[in-house]
C-alpha positions in Angstrom: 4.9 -10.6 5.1 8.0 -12.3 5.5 10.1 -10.2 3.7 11.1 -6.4 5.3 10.6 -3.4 3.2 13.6 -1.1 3.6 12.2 2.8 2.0 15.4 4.2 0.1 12.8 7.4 -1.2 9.5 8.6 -1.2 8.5 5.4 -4.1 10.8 2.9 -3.4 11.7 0.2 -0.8 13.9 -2.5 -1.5 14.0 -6.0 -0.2 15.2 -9.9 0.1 14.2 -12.9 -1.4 10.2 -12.3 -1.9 8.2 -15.9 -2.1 4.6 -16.3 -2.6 2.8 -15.0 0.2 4.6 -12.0 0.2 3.7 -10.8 -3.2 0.1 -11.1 -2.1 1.1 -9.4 0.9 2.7 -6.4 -1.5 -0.2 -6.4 -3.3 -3.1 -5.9 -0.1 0.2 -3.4 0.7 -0.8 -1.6 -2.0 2.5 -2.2 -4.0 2.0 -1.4 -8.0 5.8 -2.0 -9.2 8.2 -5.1 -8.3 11.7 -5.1 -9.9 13.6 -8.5 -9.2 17.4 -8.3 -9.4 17.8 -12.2 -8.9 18.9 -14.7 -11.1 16.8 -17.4 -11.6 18.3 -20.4 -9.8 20.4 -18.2 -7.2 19.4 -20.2 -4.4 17.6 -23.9 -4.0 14.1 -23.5 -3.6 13.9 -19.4 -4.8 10.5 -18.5 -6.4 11.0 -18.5 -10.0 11.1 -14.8 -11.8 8.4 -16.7 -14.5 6.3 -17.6 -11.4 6.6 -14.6 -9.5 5.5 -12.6 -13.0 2.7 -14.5 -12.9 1.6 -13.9 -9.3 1.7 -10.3 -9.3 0.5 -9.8 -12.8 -2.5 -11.6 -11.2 -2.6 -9.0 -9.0 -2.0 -6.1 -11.5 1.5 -6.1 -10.0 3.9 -4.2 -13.2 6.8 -6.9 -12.9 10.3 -6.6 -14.4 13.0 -9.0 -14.4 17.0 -7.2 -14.1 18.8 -10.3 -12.5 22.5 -9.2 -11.7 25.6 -10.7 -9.9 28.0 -8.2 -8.5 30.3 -9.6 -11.3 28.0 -9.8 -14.1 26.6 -5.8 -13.2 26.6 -3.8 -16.6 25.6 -0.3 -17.5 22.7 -1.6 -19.6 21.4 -3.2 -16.4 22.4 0.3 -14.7 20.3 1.7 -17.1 17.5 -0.7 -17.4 16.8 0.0 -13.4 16.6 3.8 -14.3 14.2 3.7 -17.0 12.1 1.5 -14.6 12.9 3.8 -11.5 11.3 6.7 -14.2 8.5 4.9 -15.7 7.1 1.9 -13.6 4.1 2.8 -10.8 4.8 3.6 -7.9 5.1 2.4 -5.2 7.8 0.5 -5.7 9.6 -2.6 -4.4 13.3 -3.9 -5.6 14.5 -7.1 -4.4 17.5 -9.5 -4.6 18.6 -11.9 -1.9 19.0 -9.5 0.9 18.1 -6.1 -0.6 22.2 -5.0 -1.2 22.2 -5.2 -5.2 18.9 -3.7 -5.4 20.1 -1.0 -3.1 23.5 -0.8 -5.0 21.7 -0.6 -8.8 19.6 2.2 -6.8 22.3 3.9 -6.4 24.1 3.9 -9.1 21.3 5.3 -10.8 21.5 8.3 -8.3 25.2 8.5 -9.2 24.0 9.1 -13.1 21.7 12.2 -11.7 24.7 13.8 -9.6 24.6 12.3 -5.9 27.1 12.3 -3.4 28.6 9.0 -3.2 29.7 9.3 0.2 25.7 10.1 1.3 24.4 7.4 -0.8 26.4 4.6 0.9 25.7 7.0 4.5 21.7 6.3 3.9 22.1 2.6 3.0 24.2 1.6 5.9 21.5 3.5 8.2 19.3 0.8 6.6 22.0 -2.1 7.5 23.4 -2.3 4.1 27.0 -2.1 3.0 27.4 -0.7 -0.4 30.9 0.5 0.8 32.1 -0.9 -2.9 29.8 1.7 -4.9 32.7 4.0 -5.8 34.8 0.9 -7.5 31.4 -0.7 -8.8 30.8 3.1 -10.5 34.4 3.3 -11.6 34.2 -0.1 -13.5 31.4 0.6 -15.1 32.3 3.9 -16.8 
């Protein structure tokens, strides 16, 4: 698998861009959820969310689509990762180009449920991602 699989909890690991091999690579993993926060089109050449549905329904993958930009980021979309977070299989992998948004929609969700800011961006820079901008991301979408 191209693609690195960064465990945020016990349930959920969040990655970059995923392309064809590594959804059947998630799948032999034993993956049963894949949440993809990229817009169609992002980047030239990116696997298309319809394709990529396909592929790992194929593979009785559950599959949702929440594509986000860090300036189109709602509270519906927030919200939308939750429910998933509460309701899809598990395990469970979120991905966007480099694994920051998912991580950031993660937790913002944690943020709803009473987490520390300070120790959510703390366990995602001991990953190697900066979500230093959660507490203004949280503050705009209140």
């Amino acid at each position: 698998m191209t693609a690195e699989l960064i465990p945020l909890t016990p349930g959920l690991s969040v990655t970059g861009r995923l392309d064809r091999a590594d959804i059947d690579a998630l799948a032999q993993a034993g993956i049963r959820t894949i949440i993809n926060n990229r817009p169609d089109d992002e980047d030239p050449g990116q696997l298309p969310a319809a394709e990529a549905r396909r592929l790992a329904e194929a593979h009785g993958i559950a599959y949702h689509h929440i594509p986000v930009t860090g300036a189109s980021l709602t509270k519906d979309d927030v919200e939308a990762f939750a429910a998933t977070l509460r309701t899809a299989p598990q395990p469970i992998v979120a991905h966007c180009r480099s694994g920051t948004r998912s991580t950031l929609l993660w937790a913002l969700t944690r943020l709803r449920e009473g987490a520390d800011p300070l120790a959510l961006i703390a366990e995602a820079a001991r990953h190697g991602i900066d979500i230093a901008a959660l507490p203004a991301v949280a503050a705009r979408l209140r």
